[in-house]
N, C-alpha and C positions, 0 to 999 in steps of 0.2 A: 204692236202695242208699245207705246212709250211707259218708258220709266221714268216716272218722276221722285226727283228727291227734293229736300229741303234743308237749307243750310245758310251760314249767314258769317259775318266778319268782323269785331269786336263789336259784340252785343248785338248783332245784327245777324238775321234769321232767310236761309236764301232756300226756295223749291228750286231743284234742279230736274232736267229733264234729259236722260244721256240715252241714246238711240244707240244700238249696240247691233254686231251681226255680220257676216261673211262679206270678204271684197268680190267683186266680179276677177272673173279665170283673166282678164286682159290685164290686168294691174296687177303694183308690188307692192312690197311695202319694204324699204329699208330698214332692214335689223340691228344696225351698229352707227355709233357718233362717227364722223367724218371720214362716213366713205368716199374713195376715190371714182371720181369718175371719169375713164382714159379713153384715150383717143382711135384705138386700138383695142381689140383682144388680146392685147399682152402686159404683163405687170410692170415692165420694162418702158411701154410708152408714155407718152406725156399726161401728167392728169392736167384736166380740164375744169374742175371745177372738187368740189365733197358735198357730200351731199348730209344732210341731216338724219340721226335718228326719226323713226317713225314718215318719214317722207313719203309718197304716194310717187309712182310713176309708171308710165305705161314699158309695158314689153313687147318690144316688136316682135325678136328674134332670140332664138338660143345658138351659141357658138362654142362648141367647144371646153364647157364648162363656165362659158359668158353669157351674160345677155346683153342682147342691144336692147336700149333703153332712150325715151325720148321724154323730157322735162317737158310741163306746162308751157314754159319762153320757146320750145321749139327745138331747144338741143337736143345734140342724138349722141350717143358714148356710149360706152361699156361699162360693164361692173361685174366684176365675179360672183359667181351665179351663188356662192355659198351667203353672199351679203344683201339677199335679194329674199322675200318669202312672200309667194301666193298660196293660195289655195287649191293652185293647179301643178305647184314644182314640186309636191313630194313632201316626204318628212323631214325635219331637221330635229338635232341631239340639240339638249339643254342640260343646264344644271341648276338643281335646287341651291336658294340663299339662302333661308331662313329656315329654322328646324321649327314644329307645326305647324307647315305649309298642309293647307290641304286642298285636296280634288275634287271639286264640287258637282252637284249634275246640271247645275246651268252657270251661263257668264253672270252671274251676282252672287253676294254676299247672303245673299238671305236666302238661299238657296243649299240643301239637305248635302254635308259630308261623304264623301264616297270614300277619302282614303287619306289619311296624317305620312306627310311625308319628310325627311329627315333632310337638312342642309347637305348637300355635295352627292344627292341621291342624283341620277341622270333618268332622264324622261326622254321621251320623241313628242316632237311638236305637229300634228295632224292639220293643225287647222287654227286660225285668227280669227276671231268673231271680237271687233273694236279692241278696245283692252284686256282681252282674257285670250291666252292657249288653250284651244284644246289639244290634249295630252294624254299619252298611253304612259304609264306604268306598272311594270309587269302585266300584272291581271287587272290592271284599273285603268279606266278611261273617265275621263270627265275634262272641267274648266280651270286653268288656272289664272290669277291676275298676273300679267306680262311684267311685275317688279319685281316678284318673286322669283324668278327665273334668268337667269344667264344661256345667251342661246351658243352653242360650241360653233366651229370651222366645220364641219361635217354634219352627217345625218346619223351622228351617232354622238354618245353622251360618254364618253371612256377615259380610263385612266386620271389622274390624281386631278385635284382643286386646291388652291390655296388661299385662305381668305382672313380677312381681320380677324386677330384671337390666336391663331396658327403660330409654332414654336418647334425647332429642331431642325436636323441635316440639311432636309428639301428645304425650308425657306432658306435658309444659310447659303445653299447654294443658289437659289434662286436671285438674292442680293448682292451673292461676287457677280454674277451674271450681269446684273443690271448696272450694278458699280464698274464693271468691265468697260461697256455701251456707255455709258458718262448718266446713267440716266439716278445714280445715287453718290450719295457721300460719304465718304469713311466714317465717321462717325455714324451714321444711320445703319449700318449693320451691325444689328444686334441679336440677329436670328429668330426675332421674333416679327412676325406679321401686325406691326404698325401702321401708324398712321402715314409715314412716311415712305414704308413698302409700300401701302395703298397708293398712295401721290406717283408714286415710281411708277409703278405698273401700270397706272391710268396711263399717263405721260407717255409710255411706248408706247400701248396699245394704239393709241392716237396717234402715234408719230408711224407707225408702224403699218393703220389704215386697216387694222385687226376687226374683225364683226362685232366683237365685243370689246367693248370701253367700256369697264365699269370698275376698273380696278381690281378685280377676281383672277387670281391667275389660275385658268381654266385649261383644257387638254390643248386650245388654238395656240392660248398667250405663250402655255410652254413649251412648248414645239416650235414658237419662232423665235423666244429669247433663246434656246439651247440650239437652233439651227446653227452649222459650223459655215454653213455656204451663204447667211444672211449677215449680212456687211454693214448692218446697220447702226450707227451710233446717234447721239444725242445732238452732233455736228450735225449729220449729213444728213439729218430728216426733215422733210418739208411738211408743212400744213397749210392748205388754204382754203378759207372760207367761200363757200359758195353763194352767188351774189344771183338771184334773180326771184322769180315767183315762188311760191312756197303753196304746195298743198296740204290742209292738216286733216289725218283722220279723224278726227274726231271735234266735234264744237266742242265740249268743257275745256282742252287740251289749250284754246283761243292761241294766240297768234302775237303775244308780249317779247318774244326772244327775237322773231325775226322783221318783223313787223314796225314800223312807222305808223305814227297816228295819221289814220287816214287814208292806210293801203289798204288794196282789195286784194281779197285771198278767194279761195275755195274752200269750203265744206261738203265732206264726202259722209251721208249716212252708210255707215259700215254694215249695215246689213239691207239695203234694199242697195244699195249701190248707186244709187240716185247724190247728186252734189246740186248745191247753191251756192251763187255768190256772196261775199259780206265782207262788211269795210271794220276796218277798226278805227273808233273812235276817240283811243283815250282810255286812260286809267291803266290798271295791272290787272286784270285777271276778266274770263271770259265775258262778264256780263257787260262788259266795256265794250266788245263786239256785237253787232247784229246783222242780220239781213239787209242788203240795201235796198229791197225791195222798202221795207217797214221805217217808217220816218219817225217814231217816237214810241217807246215801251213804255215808259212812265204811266202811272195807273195809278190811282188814290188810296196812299197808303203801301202801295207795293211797286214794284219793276217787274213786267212781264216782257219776253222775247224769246223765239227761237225753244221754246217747249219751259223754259225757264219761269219762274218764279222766283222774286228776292222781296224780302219786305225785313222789317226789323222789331227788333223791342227797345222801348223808352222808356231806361231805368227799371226800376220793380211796377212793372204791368200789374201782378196778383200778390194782395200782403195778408194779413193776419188779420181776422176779423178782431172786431172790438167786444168789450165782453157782454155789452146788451144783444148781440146777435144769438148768445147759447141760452141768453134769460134775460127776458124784462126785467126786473127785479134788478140788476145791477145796473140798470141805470142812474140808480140813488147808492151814491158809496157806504158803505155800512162794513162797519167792524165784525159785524156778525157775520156777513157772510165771505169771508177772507178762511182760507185760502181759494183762490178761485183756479183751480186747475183743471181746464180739458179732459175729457178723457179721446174725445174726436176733434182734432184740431178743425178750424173750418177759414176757407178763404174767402175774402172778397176783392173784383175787380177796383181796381183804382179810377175814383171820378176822372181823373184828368187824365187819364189813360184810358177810360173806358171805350173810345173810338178806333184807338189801334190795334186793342185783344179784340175788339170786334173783327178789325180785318184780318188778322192772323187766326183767328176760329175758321173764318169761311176758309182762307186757305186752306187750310188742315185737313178742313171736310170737303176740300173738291174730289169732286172722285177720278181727275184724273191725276194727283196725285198721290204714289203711292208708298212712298218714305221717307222718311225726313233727318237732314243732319244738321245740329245743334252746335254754328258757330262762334255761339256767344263769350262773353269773356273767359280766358281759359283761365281761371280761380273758381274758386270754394262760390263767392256770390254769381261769376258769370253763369254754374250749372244750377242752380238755386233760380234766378232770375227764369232761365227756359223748362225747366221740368215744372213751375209753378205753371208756366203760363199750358204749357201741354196739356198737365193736367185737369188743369179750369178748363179748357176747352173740351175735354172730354175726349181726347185723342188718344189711338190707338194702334198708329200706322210705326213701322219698325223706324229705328232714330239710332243714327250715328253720328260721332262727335268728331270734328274739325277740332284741333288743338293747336295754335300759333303761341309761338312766342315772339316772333318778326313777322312785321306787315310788308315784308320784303317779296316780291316776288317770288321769287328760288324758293321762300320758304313757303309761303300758299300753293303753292304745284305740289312741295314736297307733303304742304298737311293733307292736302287734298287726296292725295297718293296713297296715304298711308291713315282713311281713316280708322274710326276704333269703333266697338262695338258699346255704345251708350253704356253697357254694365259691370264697363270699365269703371266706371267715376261711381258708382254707385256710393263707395263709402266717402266721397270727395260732396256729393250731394246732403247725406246724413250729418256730415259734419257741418256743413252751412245751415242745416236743420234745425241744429243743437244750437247753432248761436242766437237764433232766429227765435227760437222758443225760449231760448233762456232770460233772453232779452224782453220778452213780453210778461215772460212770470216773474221775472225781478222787478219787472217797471211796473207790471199793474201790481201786483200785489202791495209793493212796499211805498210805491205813490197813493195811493188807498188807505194804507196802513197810516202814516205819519200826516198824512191832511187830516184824517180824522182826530189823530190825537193831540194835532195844534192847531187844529179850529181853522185851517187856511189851507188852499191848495199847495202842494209842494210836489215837484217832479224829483223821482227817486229811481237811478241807472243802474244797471250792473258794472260800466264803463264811470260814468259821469259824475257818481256819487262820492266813489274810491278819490278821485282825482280832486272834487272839490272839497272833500277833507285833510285831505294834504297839502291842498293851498290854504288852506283856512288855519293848519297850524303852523303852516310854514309865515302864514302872515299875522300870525302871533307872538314868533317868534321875534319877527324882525322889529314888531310893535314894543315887546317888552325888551328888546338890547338895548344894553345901556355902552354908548363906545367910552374906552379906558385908553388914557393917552400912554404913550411911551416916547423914548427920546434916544439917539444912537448919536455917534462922535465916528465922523467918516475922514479920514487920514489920507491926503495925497501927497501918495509916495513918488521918490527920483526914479525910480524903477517904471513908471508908465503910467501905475494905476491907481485905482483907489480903493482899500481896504476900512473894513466898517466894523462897529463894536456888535455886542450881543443887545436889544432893548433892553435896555433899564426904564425902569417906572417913574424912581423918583428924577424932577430934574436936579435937585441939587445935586445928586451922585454923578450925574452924567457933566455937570457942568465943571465939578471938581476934577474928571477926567479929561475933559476938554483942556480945563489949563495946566496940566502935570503933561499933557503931549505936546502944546505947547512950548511949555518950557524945556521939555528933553528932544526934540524935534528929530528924535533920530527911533526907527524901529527895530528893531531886531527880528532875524528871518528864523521861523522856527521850524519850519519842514514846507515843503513844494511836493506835492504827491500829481502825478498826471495819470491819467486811464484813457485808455481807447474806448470811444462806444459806439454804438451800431444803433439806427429803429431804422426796424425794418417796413418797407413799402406798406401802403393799407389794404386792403382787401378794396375788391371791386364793391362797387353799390349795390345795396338791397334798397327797399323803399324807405324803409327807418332811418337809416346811414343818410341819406342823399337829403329829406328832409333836415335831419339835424344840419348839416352842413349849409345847404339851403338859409336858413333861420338864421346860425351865426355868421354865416359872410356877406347874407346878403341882403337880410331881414325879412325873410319871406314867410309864410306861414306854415302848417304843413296840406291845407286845403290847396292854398298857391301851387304850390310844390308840385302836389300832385293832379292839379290842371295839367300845369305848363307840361308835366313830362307827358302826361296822357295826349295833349296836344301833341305831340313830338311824335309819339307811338303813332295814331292814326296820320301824322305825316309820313309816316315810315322812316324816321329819323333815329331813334333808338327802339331796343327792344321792351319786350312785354315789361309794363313799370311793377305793378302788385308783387312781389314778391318778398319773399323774406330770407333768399339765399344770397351769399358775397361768393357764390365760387361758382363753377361750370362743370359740365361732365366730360372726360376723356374724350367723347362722341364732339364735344365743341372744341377742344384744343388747336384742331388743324385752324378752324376759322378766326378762335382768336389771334393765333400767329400769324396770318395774312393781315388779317386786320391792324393788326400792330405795326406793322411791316407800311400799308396804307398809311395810315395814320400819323406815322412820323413824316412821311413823303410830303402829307399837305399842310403839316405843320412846321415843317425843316429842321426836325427834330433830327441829332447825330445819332445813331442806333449805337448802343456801350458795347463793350467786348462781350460777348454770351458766351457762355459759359458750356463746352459741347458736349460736354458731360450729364448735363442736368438743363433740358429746354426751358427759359427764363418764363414760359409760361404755365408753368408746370405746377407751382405753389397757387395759383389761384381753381387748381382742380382737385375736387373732393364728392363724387358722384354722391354721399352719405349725405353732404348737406345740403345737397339739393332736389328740392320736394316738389311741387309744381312746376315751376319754374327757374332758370339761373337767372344769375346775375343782371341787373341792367348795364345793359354793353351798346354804342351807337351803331348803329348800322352804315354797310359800303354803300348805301344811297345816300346818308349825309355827306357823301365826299364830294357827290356832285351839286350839292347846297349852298348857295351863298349866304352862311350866318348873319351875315351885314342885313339882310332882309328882314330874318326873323323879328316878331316880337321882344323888346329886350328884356322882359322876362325869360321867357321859353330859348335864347340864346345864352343868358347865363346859366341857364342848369342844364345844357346841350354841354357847356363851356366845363362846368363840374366834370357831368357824367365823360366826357373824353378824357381830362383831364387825369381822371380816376382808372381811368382802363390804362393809359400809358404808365403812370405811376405803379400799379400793381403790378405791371411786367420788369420795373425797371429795377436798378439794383439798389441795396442801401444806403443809409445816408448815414457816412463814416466821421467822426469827429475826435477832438482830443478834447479834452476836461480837465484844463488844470485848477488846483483849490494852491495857494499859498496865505498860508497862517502867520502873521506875525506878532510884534510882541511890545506891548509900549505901556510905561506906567503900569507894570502888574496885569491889565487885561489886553485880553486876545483879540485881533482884528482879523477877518478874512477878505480875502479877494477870490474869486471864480472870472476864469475867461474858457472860452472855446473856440478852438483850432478848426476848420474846415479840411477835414483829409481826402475826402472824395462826397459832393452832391449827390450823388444815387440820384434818384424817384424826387426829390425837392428841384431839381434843375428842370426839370417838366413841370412842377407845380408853378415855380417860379417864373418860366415861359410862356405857359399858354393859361396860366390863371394872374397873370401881372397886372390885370387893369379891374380885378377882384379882391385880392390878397389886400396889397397895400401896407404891408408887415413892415414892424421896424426892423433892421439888421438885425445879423445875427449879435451874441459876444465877440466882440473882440480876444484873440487870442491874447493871454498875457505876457510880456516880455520876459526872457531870460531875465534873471537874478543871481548874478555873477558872483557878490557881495554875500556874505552873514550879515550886514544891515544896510539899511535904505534911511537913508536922509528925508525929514518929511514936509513940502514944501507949503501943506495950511492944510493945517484941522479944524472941522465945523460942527455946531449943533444942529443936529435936523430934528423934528417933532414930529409926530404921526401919531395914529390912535386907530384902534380895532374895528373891524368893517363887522356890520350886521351880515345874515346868511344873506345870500343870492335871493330877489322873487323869484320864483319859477318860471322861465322860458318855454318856447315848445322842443328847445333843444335838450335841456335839461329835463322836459319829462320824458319826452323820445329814447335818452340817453339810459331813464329808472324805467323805460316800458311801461307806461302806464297810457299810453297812446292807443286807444281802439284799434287795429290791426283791419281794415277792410274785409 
């Protein structure tokens, strides 16, 4: 029997069908990234190729602790037998990763608890049925998912683990070790099990040809870093990719890493053992794959192939009824019967949507699918949008949620990997509830309320009303300013610059000072005060941030704004836009350092001196402020993009949003501020210049935001003033007069939050 799920990719809703179950006794399955496969049963002989995690191959022969083994292309090698796992070679030791791992009685999620198991807890591995172990523990035996798990060098699960979070002696020594082998940096030893332990220990493991790559230093990884006979260093380790046919267990897994658009692979049903051919077509993730038998999946309203189902939502599918559906009677507005408040909220289908909740109902209720995950926008409206439409459908089938914040490959395998149980988001749904209801009780009640009481329709917002009262007395404001002239006497001094009086009102006053400077032509110096000062880099972009910025550089709107970026996101250019965080979590730090690292490369950016004390990315991490979602950051797909192509919209706030990530890593922007005050005719004149000490974060502004900016210069720094007086070479009247307030901008309401928040 096929399992069908249902799942989908910004706002978009996919049935999935994943075939699951035991490989045939002739097959293996590769347990470790980039095993060796040699020439020889010997560790010592040449390798011939690596083979991939999860790879399928046949087994001819056991040797010694080897197996002979023969690839799809026809080659035939070896592999050490511990890096090898069927169904016929025995048990293998693992180790738990995550603490409330549990042991289920069947290979799924929706399947009855047998036993809560604790990170670094050791299991034996019985048996593969697709992506699940089954696994003994102690007195338990059941299914585990194969990410939770690290599988050991042996058929035994013993002695110590060391993993992200970890602190004291053993990691300490674990890091001279590694640092020994070249495979870390002095500075990176801090005894604590970071992000950069983690990088280290992948990095051997790899180099090393270890069963496990996964960055976990498990009983294999430590037994061959502390081996005193293994000669291995960060020098003398080779890796090579292996280049030929690729079989994948599994169809959802698809075939995006090794794969060409337009190569033919295999698909192996992991429990009947049965395989078919299929070509990849294109795109990132499996449903871009199909049978080559099958010439087109496309279906009205949906994608069907290969047990799959994908179909979508467009925009709010199910809204909020109107208030003649709870009583006739309110279709005539009346004072009388205000407040109008639900006690049973009720929905209705949207006319111009009404054809696609049709085809997403039948889906729902086909019977041969039998659960469904909800990959619609990960925000407050994308889980709103799909629990509306479920519910109108009157569906009942178990629902898990796909969470993305990059439409990047890497990251769809990883959400995909790691879904969540729908009653996760539960209070992230309620909350979109509350907006949604509040919205309808402020707008009907108080659009009711005030059309009656002025005899004319008026639409009345919770958002919209707030905002046009503030424009309304800000454009009162500007209506009743009255501007009031003033007049200054500006002195160009031998010294360089030019110093200016305080406004005076009257011009007679200022005109009588005009010729008493004149006449004395000479200043007198009455203190130079200089100060060093610092601003510090901006914080990465939320959506508020990016919009405002948007608007004043470039005049866009914040509906603009947030197309073009949404455009960018479903190009997989940047990440998830809706957010309202500037910072990333610990868990993102490693990538935005490679990132950064990128990103100078294709910009020719000089990377500044860092700082090895404190990683320059460190200030934009605050796991507290961020709630949904981090920060919007571009993605390592935008490197291979030719921005020249883009829309030049959606290339200028590509142009921001990079702009904004290199700057927030980069250092401050150092200046000197001199103020010199002099002295003429009884009043005070001042001059201000600024010194450039060090660009920081502006020299990247000023690089890859130069054909945006368009800035005048900075100040001029002011000359030494060698002298107690400056000779004055012409003194002027200038006239000016008082500016009304600013109209409101959308950057200026962005900036007072009064901007409806998605």
């Amino acid at each position: 029997m096929k399992l069908k799920r249902m799942a989908g990719a910004a706002a978009v809703l996919l049935l999935l069908a994943v075939c699951t179950g035991a490989l045939a006794a002739d097959t293996g399955i590769i347990t470790a990234e980039g095993v060796n496969l040699r020439e020889s049963p010997d560790k010592e002989s040449n390798a011939i190729g690596t083979l991939e995690l999860g790879s399928e191959v046949e087994v001819l022969a056991v040797e010694n602790g080897w197996y002979r083994i023969m690839l799809k292309s026809g080659t035939v090698g070896y592999i050490r037998q511990d890096y090898i796992f069927s169904n016929s070679s025995g048990s293998r030791g693992a180790y738990v990763l995550d603490d409330g791992t549990y042991i289920r009685g069947g290979p799924s999620e929706d399947t009855y608890a047998v036993k809560q198991l604790t990170a670094g807890k050791g299991v034996r591995i019985k048996a593969v049925f697709g992506e699940w172990f089954y696994v003994v523990a102690d007195d338990a035996t059941g299914y585990v998912y194969r990410t939770h798990l690290t599988p050991t060098g042996s058929n035994t699960a013993s002695g110590s683990m060391l993993r992200t979070g970890m602190e004291g002696e053993e990691v300490e020594r674990l890091q001279k070790k590694l640092y020994d082998r070249g495979f870390m940096s002095k500075r990176d030893m801090s005894g604590v099990y970071d992000s950069a332990t983690r990088k280290a220990v992948l990095e051997y493991q790899k180099k090393a040809g270890l069963s496990s790559a996964d960055g976990i230093a498990g009983a294999e990884t430590l037994n061959s870093v502390f081996d005193s006979t293994n000669k291995l260093t960060k020098e003398n380790a080779t890796f090579t990719k292996l280049k030929g046919s690729v079989v994948l267990l599994d169809w959802f897994k698809g075939g995006s890493d090794w794969l060409n658009k337009g190569a033919k692979f295999t698909v192996t049903d992991v429990r009947t053992g049965k395989s078919f051919r299929a070509r990849r077509f294109g795109g990132w993730y499996h449903a871009d794959s199909e049978p080559i038998t099958k010439e087109d999946s496309r279906q009205d309203g949906y994608l069907e192939g290969n047990g799959y189902l994908v179909s979508w939502c467009v925009g709010h599918l199910v809204e909020l009824a109107p208030p003649n559906v709870y009583d006739a009677k309110y279709t005539k507005w009346s004072i009388a019967d205000l407040p109008i408040l639900p006690q049973k909220w009720q929905y209705l289908v949207s006319t111009s949507t009404k054809k696609q909740f049709g085809v997403l109902q039948k889906l729902m209720h086909r019977p041969d699918v039998d659960s469904i995950v909800n990959s619609c926008d990960s925000g407050r409206e994308g889980e709103l949008i799909f629990r509306l439409v479920y519910q109108q459908a009157g569906c009942k089938k178990p629902v898990s949620r796909l969470w993305l914040s990059s439409m990047e490959e890497s990251a769809i395998r990883e959400g995909f990997a790691n879904l969540k149980p729908s009653t996760e988001y539960d209070a992230l749904y309620n909350a979109a509830l509350c907006r949604e209801r509040a919205d309808w009780m402020v707008g009907i009640n108080a659009s009711r309320l005030f059309s009656c009481l002025y005899g004319q329709p008026l639409a009345v917002g919770r958002v919209m009303t707030p905002v046009l009262a503030m424009t309304v007395v800000r454009n009162a404001a500007i209506a009743a300013f009255v501007p009031e002239k003033f007049y200054t006497v500006d002195l160009e001094l031998t010294s360089g610059c030019t110093a200016s009086s305080r406004r005076i009102p009257e011009k007679s006053v200022a005109e009588d000072l005009l010729e008493a400077c004149r006449k004395e032509m000479v200043a007198t110096i009455q203190r130079i005060t200089r100060k060093e000062k610092s601003e510090s880099p901006p914080p990465l972009y939320d959506l508020t941030t990016l919009q405002r910025d948007a608007n004043r550089l470039l005049g866009y709107s914040a509906q603009q704004t947030l197309d073009y970026v949404q455009s960018l996101y479903e190009k997989k250019l940047t990440t998830y836009p809706r957010t309202d965080s500037c910072y990333i979590t610990d868990d993102d730090e490693e990538m935005l350092e490679e990132l950064t690292e990128a990103l100078e490369r294709f910009f020719d950016i000089t990377p500044e001196d860092v700082d090895e004390a404190v990683p320059r990315t460190r200030r934009t991490v605050n796991r507290k402020k961020v709630t949904d979602h981090h920060a919007i950051l571009p993605t390592r797909s935008m490197l291979q993009t030719d921005l020249d192509a883009l829309p030049k919209g959606e290339r200028n706030v590509l142009k921001l949003i990079i702009a904004r990530t290199l700057m927030a890593v980069s250092k401050p922007f150092r200046y000197l501020e001199t103020m010199l005050t002099t002295e003429c005719a009884g009043e005070e004149f001042t001059a201000k210049g600024k010194e450039v000490l060090e660009e920081g974060w502006k020299a990247v502004e000023r690089k890859v935001l130069a054909d945006i900016l368009n800035r005048k210069q900075e100040l001029t720094a002011l000359p030494n003033a060698a002298e107690n007086e400056c000779g004055i070479l012409n003194a002027e009247l200038k006239e000016g007069q008082t500016s009304p307030p600013k109209h409101f901008t959308e950057d200026i309401c962005c900036e007072r939050g009064i901007r409806n928040h998605p």
